[in-house]
C-alpha positions as semicolon CSV with decimal commas, in nm:
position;residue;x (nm);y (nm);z (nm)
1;X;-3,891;30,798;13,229
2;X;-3,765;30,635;13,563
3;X;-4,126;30,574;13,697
4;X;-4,173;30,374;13,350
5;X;-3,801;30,178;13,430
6;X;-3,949;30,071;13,799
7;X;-4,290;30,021;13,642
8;X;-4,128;29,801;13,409
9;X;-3,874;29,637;13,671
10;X;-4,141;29,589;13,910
11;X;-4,393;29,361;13,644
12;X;-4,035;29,154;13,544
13;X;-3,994;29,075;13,957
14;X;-4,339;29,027;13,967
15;X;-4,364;28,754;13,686
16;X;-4,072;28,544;13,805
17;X;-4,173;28,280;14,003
18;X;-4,061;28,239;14,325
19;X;-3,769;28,018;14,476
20;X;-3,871;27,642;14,530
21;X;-3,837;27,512;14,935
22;X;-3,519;27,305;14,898
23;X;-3,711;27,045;15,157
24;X;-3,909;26,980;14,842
25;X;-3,647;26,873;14,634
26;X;-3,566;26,424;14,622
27;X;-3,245;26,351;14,761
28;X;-3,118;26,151;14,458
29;X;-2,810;26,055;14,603
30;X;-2,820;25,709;14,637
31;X;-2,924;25,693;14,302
32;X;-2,635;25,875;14,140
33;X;-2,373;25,622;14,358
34;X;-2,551;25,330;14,218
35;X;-2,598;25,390;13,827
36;X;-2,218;25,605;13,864
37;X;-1,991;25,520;13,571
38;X;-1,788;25,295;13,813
39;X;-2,071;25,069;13,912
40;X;-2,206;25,038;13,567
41;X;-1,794;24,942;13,457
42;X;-1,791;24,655;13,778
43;X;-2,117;24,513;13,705
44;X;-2,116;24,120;13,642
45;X;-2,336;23,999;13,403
46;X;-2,593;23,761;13,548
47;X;-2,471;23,354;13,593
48;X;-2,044;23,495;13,528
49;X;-1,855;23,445;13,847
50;X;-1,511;23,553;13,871
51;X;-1,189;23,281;13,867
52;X;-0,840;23,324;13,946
53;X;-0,583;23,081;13,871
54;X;-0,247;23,054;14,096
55;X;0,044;22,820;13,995
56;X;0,351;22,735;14,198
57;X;0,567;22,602;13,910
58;X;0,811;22,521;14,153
59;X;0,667;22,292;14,318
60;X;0,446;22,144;14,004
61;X;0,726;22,216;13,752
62;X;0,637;22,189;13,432
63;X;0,701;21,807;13,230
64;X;1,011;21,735;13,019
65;X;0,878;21,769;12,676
66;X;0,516;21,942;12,708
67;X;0,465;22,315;12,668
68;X;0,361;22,513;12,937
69;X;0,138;22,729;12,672
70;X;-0,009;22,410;12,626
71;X;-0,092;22,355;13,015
72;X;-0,229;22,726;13,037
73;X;-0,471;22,690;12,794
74;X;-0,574;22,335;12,910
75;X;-0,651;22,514;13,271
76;X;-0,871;22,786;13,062
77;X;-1,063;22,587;12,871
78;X;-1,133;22,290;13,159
79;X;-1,239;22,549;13,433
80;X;-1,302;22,905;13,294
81;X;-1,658;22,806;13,115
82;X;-1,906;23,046;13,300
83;X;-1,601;23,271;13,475
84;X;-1,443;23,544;13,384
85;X;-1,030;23,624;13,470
86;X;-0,913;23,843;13,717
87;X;-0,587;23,688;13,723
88;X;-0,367;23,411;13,601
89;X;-0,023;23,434;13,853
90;X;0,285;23,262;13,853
91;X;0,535;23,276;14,105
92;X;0,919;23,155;14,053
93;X;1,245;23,278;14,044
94;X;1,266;23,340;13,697
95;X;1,655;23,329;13,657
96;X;1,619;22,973;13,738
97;X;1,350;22,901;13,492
98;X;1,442;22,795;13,124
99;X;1,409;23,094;12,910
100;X;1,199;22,851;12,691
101;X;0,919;22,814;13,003
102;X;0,934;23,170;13,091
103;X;0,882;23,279;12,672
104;X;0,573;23,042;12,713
105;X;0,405;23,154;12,976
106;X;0,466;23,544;12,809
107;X;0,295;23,422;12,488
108;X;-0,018;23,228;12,712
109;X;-0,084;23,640;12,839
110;X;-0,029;23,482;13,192
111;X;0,159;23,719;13,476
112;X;0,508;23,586;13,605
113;X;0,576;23,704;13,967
114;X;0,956;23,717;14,023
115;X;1,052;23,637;14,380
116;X;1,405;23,530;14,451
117;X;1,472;23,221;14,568
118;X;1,726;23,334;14,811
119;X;1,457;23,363;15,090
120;X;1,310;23,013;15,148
121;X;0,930;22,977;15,071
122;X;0,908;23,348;14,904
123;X;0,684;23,204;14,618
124;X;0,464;23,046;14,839
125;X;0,405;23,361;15,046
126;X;0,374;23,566;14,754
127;X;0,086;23,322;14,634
128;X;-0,099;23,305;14,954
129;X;-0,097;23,681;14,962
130;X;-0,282;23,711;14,644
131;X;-0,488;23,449;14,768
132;X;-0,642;23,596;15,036
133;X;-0,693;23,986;14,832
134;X;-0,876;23,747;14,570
135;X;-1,099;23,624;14,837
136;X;-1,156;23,918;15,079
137;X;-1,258;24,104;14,696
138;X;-1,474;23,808;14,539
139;X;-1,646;23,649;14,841
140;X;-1,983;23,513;14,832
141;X;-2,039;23,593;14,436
142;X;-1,969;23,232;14,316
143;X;-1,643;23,239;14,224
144;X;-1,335;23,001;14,183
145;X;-0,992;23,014;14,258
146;X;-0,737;22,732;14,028
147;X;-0,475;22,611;14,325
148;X;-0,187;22,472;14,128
149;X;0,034;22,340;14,402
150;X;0,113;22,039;14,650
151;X;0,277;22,255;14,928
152;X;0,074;22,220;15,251
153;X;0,143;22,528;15,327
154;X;-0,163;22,641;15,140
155;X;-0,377;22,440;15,335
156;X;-0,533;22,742;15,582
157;X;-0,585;22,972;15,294
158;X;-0,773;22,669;15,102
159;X;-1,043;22,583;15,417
160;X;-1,089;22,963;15,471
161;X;-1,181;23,013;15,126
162;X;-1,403;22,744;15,050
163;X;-1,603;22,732;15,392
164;X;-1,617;23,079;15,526
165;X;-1,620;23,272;15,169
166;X;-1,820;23,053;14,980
167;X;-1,564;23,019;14,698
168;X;-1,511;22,727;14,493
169;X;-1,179;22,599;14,519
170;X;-1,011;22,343;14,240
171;X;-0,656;22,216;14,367
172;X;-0,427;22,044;14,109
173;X;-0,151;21,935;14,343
174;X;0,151;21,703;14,257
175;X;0,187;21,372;14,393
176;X;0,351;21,429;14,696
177;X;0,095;21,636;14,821
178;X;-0,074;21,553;15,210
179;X;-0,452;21,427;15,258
180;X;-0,495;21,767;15,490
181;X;-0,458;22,025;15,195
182;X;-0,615;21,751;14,925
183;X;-0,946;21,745;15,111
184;X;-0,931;22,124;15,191
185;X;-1,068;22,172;14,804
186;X;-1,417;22,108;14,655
187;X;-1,249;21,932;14,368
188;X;-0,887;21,778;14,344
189;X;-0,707;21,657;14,056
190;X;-0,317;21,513;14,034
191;X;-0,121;21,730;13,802
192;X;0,046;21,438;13,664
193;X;-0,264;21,310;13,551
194;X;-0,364;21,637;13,453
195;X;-0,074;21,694;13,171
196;X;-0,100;21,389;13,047
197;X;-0,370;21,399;12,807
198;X;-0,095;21,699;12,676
199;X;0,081;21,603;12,325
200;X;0,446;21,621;12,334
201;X;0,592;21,959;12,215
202;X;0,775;21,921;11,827
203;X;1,099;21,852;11,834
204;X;1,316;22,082;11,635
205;X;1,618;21,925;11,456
206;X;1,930;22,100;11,491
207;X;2,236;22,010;11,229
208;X;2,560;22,012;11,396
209;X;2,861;22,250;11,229
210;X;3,082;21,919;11,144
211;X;2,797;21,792;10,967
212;X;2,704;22,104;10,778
213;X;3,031;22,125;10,638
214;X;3,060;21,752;10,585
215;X;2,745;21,797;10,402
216;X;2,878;22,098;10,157
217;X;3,168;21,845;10,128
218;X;3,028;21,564;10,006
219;X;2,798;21,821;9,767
220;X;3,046;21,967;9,611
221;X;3,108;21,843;9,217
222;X;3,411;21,583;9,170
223;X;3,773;21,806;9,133
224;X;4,052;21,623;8,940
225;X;4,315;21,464;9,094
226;X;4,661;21,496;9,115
227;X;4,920;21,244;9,077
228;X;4,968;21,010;9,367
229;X;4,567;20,994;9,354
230;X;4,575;21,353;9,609
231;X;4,276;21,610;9,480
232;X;4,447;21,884;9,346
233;X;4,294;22,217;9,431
234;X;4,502;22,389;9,140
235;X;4,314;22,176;8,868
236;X;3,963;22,301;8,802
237;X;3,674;22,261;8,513
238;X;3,548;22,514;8,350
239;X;3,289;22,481;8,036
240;X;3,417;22,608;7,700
241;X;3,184;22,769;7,438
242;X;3,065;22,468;7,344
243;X;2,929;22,321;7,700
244;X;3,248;22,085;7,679
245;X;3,396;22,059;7,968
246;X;3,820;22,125;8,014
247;X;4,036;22,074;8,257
248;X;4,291;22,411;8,315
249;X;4,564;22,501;8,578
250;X;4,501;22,723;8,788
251;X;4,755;23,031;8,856
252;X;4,828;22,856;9,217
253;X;5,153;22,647;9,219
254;X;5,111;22,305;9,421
255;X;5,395;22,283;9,642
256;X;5,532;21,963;9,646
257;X;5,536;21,750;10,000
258;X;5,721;21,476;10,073
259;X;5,751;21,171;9,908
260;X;5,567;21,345;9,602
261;X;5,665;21,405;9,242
262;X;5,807;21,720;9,395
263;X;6,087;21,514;9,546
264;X;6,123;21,250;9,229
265;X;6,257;21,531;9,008
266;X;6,532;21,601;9,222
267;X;6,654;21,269;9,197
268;X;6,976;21,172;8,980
269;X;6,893;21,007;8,657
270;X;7,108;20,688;8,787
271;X;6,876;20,660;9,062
């Protein structure tokens, strides 16, 4: 029985094949890193370059009257063709912005950066920070950064960008802004001129108290009045059965002022 058990174990060894020479297996591993989930997810789609936009409302506030949903969506639609968004940023203090501006730029899905403007030229430093990460990530790929800002302090950033990383720079700068940092860009445009083309937001008409309850005043049916030509709050209509209309006194006694009938009946008859 046991010489049939190694009989038997030794034709199983014998029929398995055996163990391949790992030198004979591909090294696939630069394979794997380049079809990974993560590249796949990063990949750009041929002709799409990447755009950022960066706005220093402070310094380009935005116009009496015009929405700054408005001015967001102009930006998207005049630059974004052929680019897709890593990032639209702006950077103020936002308990000196109107609640109004700040509810706008929530609704335009744009990110507000809250720096205090206790430190002195925080938003710009926050800008030019994100700035250069946008550039030292999307270099040489054909992409475009949306400078919204007059401040020369942006100038550096601007030149490095547009002649050492190859990326396309469009600066919408204010009117006071220097030849230096309007040159720096491939393409400059004045951000008056740029809002301008922008339609007035709606104004909504808000009525006064006073003249809400002048209104309901002047509304109101005619009452009966008293003698001495006084409207007399005690004296009221009401309908009958037959839709004619009475006049009835009210429980309420009028108390008699001075100079009224009140004070008549007290005179003597002689008087």
């Amino acid at each position: 029985m046991s010489e049939d058990l190694d009989e038997e174990g030794d034709s199983a060894y014998a029929c398995a094949e055996p163990l391949a020479d790992p030198e004979e297996f591909e090294d696939l591993t630069d394979e794997v890193s380049k079809d990974s989930v993560v590249g796949m997810a990063t990949q750009q789609p041929a002709g799409i370059g990447y755009i950022s936009v960066y706005w220093d409302i402070e310094n380009c506030a935005v116009p009496h009257g015009v929405s700054a949903y408005d001015i967001v969506k102009k930006v998207r639609n005049d630059f974004y063709p052929g680019h897709r968004e890593v990032e639209f940023s702006v950077a103020c203090d936002i308990g000196q912005m109107k609640k109004e501006v700040v509810d706008e730029l929530n609704d335009a899905q744009v990110t507000v950066v809250h720096v205090s403007s206790d430190k002195k030229n925080s938003a710009d430093e926050k800008l030019r920070v994100k700035l250069r990460r946008f550039s030292d990530a999307y270099k040489l790929l054909g992409s475009k950064i949306v400078l919204i800002t007059g401040d020369i302090d942006f100038a550096s950033e601007v030149h490095e960008m547009r002649y050492h990383h190859l990326i396309h720079v469009a600066l919408i700068h204010n009117d006071q802004a220097r030849k230096s940092l309007v040159e720096c860009a491939n393409e400059s445009i004045r951000y008056s001129s740029f809002v301008q083309s922008l339609k007035p937001k709606a104004k909504v008409k808000t009525v006064p108290p006073q003249a809400k309850a002048k209104a309901a005043i002047t509304g109101a049916p005619d009452q009966p009045t008293s003698e001495g030509g006084r409207k007399d709050s005690s004296v009221k209509r009401v309908p009958d059965l037959k839709g004619e209309t009475k006049q009835t006194i009210s429980d309420i006694p009028v108390q008699a002022g001075k100079g009224d009938c009140g004070s008549r009946n007290q005179r003597s008859p002689a008087s």
